[in-house]
C-alpha positions in Angstrom: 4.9 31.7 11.9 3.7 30.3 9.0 3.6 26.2 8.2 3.5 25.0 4.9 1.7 21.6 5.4 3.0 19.8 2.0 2.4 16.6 0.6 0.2 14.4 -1.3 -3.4 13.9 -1.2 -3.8 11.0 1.3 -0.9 11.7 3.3 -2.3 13.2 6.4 -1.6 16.8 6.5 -5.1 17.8 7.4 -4.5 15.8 10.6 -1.2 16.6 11.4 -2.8 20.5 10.9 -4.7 19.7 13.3 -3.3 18.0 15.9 -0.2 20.3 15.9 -3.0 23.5 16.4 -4.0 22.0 19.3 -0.7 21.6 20.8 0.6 25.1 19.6 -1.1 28.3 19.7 -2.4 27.4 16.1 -5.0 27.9 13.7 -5.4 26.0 10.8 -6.2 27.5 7.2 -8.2 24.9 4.9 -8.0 25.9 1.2 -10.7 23.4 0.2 -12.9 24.9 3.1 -12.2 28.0 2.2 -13.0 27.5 -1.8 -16.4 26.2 -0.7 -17.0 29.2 1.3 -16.2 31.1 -0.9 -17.3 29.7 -4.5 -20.9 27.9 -5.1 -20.6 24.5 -6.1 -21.3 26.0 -9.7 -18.7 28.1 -9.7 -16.1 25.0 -8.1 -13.2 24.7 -10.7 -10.4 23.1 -9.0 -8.0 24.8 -11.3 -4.5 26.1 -10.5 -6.1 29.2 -11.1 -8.8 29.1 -8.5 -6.1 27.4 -5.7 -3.7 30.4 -6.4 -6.6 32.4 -5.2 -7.4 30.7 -2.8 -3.7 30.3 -1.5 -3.8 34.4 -1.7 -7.0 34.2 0.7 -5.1 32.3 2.9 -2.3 34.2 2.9 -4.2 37.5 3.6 -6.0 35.6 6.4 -2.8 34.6 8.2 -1.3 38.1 8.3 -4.3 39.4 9.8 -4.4 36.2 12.6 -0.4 37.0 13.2 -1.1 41.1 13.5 -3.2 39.9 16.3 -1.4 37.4 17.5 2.4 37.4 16.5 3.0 33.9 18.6 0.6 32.3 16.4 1.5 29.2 14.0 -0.8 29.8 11.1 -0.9 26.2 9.4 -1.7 26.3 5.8 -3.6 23.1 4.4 -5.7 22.0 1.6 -3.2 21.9 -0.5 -0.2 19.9 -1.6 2.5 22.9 -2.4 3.5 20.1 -5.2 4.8 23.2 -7.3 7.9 25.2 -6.6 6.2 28.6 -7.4 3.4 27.8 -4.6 6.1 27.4 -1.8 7.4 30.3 -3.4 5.0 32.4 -2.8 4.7 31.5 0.8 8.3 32.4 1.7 8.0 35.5 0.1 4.7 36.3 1.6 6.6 35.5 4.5 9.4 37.8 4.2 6.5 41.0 3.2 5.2 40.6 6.6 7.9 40.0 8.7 6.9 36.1 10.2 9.2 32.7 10.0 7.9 29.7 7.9 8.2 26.6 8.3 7.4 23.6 5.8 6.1 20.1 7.1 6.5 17.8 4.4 4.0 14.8 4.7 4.5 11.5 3.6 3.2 7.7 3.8 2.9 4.5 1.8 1.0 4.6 -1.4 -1.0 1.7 -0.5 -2.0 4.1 3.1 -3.0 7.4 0.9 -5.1 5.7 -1.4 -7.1 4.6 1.4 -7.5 7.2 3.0 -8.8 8.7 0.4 -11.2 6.0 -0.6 -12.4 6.1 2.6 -12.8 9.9 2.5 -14.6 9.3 -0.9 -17.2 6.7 0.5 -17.8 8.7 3.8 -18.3 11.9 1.9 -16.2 13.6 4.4 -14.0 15.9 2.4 -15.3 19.2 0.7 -12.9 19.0 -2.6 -14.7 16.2 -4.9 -11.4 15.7 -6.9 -9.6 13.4 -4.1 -9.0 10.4 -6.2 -6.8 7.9 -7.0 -6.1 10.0 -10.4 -5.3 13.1 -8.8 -3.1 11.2 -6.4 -1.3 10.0 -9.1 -1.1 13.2 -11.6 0.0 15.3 -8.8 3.1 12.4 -7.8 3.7 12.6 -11.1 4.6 16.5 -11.7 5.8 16.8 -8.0 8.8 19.2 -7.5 10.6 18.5 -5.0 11.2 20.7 -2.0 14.1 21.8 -0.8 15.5 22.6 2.9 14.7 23.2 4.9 11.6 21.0 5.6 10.6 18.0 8.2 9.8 15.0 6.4 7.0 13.6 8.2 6.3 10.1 7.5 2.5 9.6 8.7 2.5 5.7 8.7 3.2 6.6 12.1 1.1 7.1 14.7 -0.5 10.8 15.3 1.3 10.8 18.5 5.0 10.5 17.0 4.4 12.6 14.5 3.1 15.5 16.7 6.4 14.8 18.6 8.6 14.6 15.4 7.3 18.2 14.3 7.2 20.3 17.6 11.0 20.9 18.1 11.3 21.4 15.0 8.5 23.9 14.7 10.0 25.6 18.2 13.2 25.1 16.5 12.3 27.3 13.4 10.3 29.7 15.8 13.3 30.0 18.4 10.9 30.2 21.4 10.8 27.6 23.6 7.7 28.1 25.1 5.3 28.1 22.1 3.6 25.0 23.4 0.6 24.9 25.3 0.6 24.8 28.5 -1.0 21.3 28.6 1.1 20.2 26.0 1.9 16.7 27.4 -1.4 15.6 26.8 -1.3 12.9 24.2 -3.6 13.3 21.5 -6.0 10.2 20.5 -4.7 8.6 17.4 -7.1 9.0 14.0 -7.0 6.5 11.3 -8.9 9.2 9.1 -5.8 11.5 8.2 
């Protein structure tokens, strides 16, 4: 399976990735660690352009984890699937290679994503140096919205809830009940970082 992990910068998706691959058989796909892996900071654009490409990295990545591992959940982050035609792409992608997909739409106050990313900013913790307020707000601005079926995942929550709010779904979408870990009752420590 691949999960779209959507939503605006700030809103938590890279911990909710996370958290959920550690619960699932998952592995998490970073587009931002993956453009800097893959692009010197020289060559760092943060265009549509280069995030298509990137998107198509991860993509390619997650059909070759899933030919290994067909019980695998494949969580795409690092970006915000804002666009219609990126989603898209992932169901179709989808469809090519014979998986399920899944989309995880992340949401919170505001007031919470701008400081998370402020806080990301001052801690230098993040590899894509265009987090900011600005793109927070360009990005809310040209948002199309995403149709069903998706979770809405409101992370003003705690971590725990929202790992438990997306599981059965996720199992739901996979139709295999026993895609959890086997230590899957073990709570996970709540981040204020997300």
């Amino acid at each position: 399976m691949i999960v779209i992990m959507a939503g605006l910068p700030g809103t938590g998706k890279s911990t909710l990735a996370r958290a959920l691959a550690q619960r699932l058989p998952g592995a998490v796909l970073d587009k931002d660690a993956i453009r800097a892996a893959l692009f010197q900071p020289a060559h760092v654009e943060y265009s549509l352009a280069q995030d298509d490409f990137c998107q198509e990295i991860m993509l390619q990545t997650a059909a070759y984890l899933l030919a290994k591992d067909a019980e695998l959940h494949v969580l795409l982050d690092g970006r915000t699937f804002s666009r219609r035609y990126q989603r898209e792409r992932v169901i179709e992608f989808c469809r090519q290679v014979g998986t399920t997909w899944a989309t995880l739409e992340c949401v919170c106050a505001e007031e919470t994503a701008l400081r998370r990313l402020a806080e990301a900013m001052a801690q230098n913790t993040h590899p894509a140096a265009n987090r900011t307020p600005e793109l927070y707000r360009q990005i809310r601005k040209n948002w199309e919205p995403i149709d069903p079926p998706k979770l809405l995942v409101d992370t003003d929550a705690n971590l725990n809830s929202c790992v438990d709010q997306a599981l059965p779904y996720l199992i739901n979408r996979t139709g295999d009940a026993n895609t959890l870990k086997r230590d899957s009752k073990t709570h996970l420590v709540d981040e204020e970082h997300r």
